[in-house]
C-alpha positions in Angstrom: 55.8 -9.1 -41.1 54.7 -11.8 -43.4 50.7 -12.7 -43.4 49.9 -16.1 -41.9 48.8 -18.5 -44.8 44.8 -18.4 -45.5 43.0 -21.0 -44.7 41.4 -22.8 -47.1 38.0 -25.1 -46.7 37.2 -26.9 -50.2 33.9 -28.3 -51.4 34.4 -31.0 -53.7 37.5 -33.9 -54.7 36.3 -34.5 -57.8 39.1 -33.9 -60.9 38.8 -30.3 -60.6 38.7 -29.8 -57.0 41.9 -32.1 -57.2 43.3 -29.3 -59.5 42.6 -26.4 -56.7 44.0 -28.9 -53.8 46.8 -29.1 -55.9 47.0 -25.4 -56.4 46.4 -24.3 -52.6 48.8 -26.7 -51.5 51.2 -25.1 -54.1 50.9 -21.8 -53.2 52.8 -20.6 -50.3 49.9 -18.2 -48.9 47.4 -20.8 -48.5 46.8 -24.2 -46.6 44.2 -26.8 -46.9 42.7 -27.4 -43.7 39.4 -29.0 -44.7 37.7 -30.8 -47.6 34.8 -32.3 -47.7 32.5 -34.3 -50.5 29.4 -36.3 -50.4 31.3 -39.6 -51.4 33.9 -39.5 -49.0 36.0 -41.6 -50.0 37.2 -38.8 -52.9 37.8 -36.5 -50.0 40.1 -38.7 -47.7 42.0 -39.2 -50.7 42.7 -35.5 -51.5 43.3 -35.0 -47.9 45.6 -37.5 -47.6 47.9 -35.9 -50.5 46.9 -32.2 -49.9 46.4 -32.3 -46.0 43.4 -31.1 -44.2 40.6 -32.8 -42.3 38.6 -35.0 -44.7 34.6 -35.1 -44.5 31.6 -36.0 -45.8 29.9 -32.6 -45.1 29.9 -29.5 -46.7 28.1 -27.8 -43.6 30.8 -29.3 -41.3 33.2 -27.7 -43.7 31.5 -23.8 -43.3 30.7 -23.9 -39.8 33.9 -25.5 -38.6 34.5 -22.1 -37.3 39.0 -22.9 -38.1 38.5 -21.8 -41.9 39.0 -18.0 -43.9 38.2 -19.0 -47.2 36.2 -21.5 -49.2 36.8 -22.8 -52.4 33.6 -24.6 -54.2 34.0 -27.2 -56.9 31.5 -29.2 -56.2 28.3 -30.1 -58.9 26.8 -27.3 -60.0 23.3 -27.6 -58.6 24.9 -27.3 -55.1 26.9 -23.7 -55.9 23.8 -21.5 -55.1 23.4 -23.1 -51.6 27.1 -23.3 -50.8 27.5 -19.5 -51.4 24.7 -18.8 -49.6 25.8 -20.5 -46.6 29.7 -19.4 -46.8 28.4 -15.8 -46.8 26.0 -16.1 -44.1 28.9 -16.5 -41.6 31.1 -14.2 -44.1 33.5 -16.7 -45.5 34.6 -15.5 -48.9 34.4 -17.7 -51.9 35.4 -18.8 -55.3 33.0 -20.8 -56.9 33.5 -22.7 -60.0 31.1 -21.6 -62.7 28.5 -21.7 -63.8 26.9 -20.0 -60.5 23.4 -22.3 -61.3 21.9 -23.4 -64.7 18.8 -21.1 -64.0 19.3 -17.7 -64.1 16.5 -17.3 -61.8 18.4 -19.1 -58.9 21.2 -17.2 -59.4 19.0 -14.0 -59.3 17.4 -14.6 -55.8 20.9 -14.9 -54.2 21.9 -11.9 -55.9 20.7 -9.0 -53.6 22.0 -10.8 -50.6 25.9 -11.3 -51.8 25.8 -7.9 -53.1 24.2 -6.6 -49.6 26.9 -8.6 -47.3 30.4 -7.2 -48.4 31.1 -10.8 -48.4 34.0 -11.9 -51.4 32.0 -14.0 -53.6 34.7 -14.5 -57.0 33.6 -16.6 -60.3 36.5 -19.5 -61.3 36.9 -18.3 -65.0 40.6 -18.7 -65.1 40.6 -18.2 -68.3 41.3 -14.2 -67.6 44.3 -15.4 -65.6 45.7 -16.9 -68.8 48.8 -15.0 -69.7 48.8 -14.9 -73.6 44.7 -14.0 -73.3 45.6 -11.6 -70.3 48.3 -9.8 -72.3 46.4 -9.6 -75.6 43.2 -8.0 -73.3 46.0 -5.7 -71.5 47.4 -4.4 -75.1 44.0 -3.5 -76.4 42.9 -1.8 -73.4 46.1 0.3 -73.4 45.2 1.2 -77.3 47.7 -0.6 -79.2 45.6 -2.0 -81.6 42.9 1.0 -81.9 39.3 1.1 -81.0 38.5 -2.8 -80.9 36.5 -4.0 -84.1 35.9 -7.7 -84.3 36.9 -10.2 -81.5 37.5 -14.1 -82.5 37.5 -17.0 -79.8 38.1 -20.4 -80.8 37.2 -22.8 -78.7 37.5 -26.8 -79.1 37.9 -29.9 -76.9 40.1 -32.9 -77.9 36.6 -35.5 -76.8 33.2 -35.1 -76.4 32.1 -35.4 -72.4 30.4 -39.2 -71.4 26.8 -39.0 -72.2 26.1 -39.1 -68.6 27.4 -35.9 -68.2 26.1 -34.1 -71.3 22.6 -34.7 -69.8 23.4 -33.2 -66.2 25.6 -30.3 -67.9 22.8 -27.6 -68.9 23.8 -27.7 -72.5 27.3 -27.1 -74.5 26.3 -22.7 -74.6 25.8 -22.9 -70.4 29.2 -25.6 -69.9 31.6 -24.9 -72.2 30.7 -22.0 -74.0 30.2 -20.1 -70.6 33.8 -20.0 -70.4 34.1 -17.5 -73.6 31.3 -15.6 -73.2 32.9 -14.3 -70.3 36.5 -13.8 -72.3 34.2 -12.0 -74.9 32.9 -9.9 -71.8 36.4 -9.5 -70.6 37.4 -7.6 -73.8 33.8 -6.6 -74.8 32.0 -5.8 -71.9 28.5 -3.9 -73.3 27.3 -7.1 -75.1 23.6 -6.0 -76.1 22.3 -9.0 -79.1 23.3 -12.5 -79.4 22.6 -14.8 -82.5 24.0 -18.3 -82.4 24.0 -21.9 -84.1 24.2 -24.9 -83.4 24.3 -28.7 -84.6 25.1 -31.8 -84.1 27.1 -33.6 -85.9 29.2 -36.3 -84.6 28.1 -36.7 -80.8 25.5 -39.7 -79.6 25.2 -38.3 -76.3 24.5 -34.7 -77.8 21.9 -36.1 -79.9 20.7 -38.1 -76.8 19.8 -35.6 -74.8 18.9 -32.6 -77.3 22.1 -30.8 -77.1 24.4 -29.2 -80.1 28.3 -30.8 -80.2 29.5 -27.9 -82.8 28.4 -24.2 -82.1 28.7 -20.9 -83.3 28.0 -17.7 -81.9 27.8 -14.0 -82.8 28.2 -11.1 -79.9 27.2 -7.4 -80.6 28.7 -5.0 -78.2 26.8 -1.3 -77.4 30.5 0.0 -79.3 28.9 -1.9 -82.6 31.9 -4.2 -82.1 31.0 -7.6 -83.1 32.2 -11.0 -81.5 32.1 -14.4 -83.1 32.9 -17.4 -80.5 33.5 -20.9 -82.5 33.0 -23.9 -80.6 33.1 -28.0 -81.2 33.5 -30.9 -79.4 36.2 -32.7 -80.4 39.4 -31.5 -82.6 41.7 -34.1 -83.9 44.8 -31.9 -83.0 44.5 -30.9 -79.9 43.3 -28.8 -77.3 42.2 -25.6 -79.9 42.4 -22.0 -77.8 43.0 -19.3 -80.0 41.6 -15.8 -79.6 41.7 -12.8 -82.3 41.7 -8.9 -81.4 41.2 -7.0 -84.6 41.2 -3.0 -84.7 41.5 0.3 -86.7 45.8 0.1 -86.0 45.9 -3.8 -85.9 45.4 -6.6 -84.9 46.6 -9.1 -81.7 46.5 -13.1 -81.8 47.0 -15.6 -79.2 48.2 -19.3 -81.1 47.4 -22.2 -79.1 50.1 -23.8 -77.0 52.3 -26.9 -78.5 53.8 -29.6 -76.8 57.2 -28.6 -78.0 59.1 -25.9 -79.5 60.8 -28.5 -82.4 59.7 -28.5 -86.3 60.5 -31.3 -88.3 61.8 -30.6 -91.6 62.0 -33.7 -94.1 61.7 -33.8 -97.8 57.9 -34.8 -96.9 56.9 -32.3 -94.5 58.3 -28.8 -93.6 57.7 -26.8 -90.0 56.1 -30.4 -89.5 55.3 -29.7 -85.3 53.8 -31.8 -82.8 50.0 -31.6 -81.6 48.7 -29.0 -79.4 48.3 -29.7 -75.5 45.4 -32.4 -75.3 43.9 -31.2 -72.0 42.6 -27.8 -70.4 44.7 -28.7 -66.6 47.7 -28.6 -69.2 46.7 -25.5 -70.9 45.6 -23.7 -68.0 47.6 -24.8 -65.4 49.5 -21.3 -65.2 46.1 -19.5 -65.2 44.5 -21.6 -62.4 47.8 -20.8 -59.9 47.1 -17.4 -61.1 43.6 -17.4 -60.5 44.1 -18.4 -56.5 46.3 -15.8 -56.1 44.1 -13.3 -57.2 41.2 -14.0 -55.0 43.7 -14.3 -52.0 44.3 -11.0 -52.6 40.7 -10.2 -52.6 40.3 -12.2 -49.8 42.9 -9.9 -47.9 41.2 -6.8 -49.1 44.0 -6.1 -51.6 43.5 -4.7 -55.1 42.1 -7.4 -57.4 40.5 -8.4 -60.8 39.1 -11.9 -59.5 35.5 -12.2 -61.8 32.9 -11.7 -59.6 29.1 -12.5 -58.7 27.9 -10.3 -61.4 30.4 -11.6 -64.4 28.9 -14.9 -63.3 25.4 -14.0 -63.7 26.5 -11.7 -66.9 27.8 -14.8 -68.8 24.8 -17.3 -67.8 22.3 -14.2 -69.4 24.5 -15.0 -72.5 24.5 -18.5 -72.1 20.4 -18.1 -72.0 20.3 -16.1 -74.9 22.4 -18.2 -77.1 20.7 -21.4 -76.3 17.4 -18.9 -77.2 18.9 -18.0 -80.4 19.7 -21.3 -81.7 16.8 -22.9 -80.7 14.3 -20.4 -82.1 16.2 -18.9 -85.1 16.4 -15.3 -83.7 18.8 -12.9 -82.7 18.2 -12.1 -79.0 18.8 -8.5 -77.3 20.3 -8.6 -73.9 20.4 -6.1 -70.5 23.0 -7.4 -68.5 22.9 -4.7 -65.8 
């Protein structure tokens, strides 16, 4: 007999808790029954095209007693609370990263989601990607050898408002966060982390003391090294690429196009058109993939949804990076 659909509270109506309505509406073993935001007028709106009960409480949202599952995408400084709550009346949730921008937050909830049994799963959907996913199964499985050097390139099209550069925690603890944890997901004994940063290009950057280009450099217990490449802007797209180099070989993952057609004129040749321009494009296979994943967790079935403790890991690295770059230094880390 066929499970009834879970049912799904979500914190947040901003753009990308519009991109999980979207999904759990989508998905044919989940229903939106609740969302809530502080301003809301967002959340009517999302319930109105997603369904659910709209509110202007979170609490009402947890305690509603009519929910199995909550979904958190609301700012970040609220995560820590919101988890806490959702596991004291052991609702299971998936939180968009970063858990907090201070580790130490993060640490005092720690003991408690590990002691509970509650769910508790990390929204890097990245894993859920299925070019990065294949390329992470294929090395695992040996096909390339004993892993070497790992490459992650990642750009944005535009830099963020200024706004929102000042509110984010920095580019290593927003965007970065999202491939220190795809370096962990190949490379999971990361002990030192160098890094660099600069700006360059961004006013809102320089306004609040924040790097818009970045580069990093990941040594793993193996003596495998990492290298992550970050900017803010790239004039041709959307960049993702990742690089798995070993003793047999070597894996790549391109970015992904807008089309399949190449022009070929006497003035250009393989001439193609620009990469996709936003990450909902990119990623909108891996976020689909990503819900289904923690429903299965949620239902006590096998499944590799990132948890509390890849959360915390890849904030440590975020720390550490923003350490490095600031003071010069390469920085050991204990993740365990």
């Amino acid at each position: 007999m066929a499970q009834a659909p879970l049912r799904f509270g979500l914190i947040g109506a901003g753009r990308i808790g519009q991109v999980h309505a979207a999904g759990i509406a989508a998905d044919e073993d989940a229903v939106l029954v609740r969302v809530a935001d502080s301003f809301v007028a967002g959340a009517q709106r999302v319930a109105a095209r997603y369904g659910g009960i709209p509110s202007g409480s979170a609490d009402e949202v947890i305690t509603a007693g009519d929910i199995d599952a909550l979904l958190v995408a609301s700012p970040t400084p609220t995560h820590v609370d919101l988890i806490s709550a959702a596991v004291d009346v052991g609702i299971p949730v998936l939180c968009e990263k970063p858990i907090d921008l201070d580790l130490t937050r993060v640490d005092a909830l720690r003991s408690k989601v590990a002691a509970s049994g509650v769910p508790v799963a990390l929204g890097f959907n990245r894993r859920f990607d299925p070019g990065f996913a294949s390329a992470r199964a294929r090395v695992a499985a040996g096909e390339i050898g004993e892993l070497e050097q790992l490459s992650i390139i990642s750009r944005d099209p535009t830099p963020p408002p200024a706004a929102y550069v000042g509110v984010s925690g920095g580019i290593f603890r927003d965007m970065t966060i999202h491939d220190f944890d795809m370096a962990r997901f190949f490379l999971p004994d990361i002990v030192e982390v160098a890094a660099f940063g600069s700006t360059t290009f961004d006013d809102g950057a320089r306004e609040h003391g924040d790097f818009d280009t970045a580069a990093v450099l990941l040594r793993g217990a193996s003596g495998a090294i990492a290298t992550i490449t970050n900017s803010r802007h790239s004039a041709f797209g959307y960049d993702q690429r990742l690089e798995a180099f070993g003793q047999r070989g070597m894996l790549q993952v391109a970015n992904a196009g807008t089309s399949l057609v190449s022009l070929f004129t006497a003035s250009a040749v393989e001439a193609k058109p620009p990469y996709q321009e936003f990450f909902l494009e990119r990623y909108a296979v891996a976020y689909a993939a990503e819900l289904r994943e923690f429903i299965r967790l949620v239902r006590g079935e096998p499944s590799t949804s990132p948890t509390y403790e890849d959360g915390r890991a890849a904030l440590v690295l975020a720390d550490a990076a923003q350490r490095a770059a600031s003071e010069h230094i390469a920085v050991r880390v204990g993740i365990g």
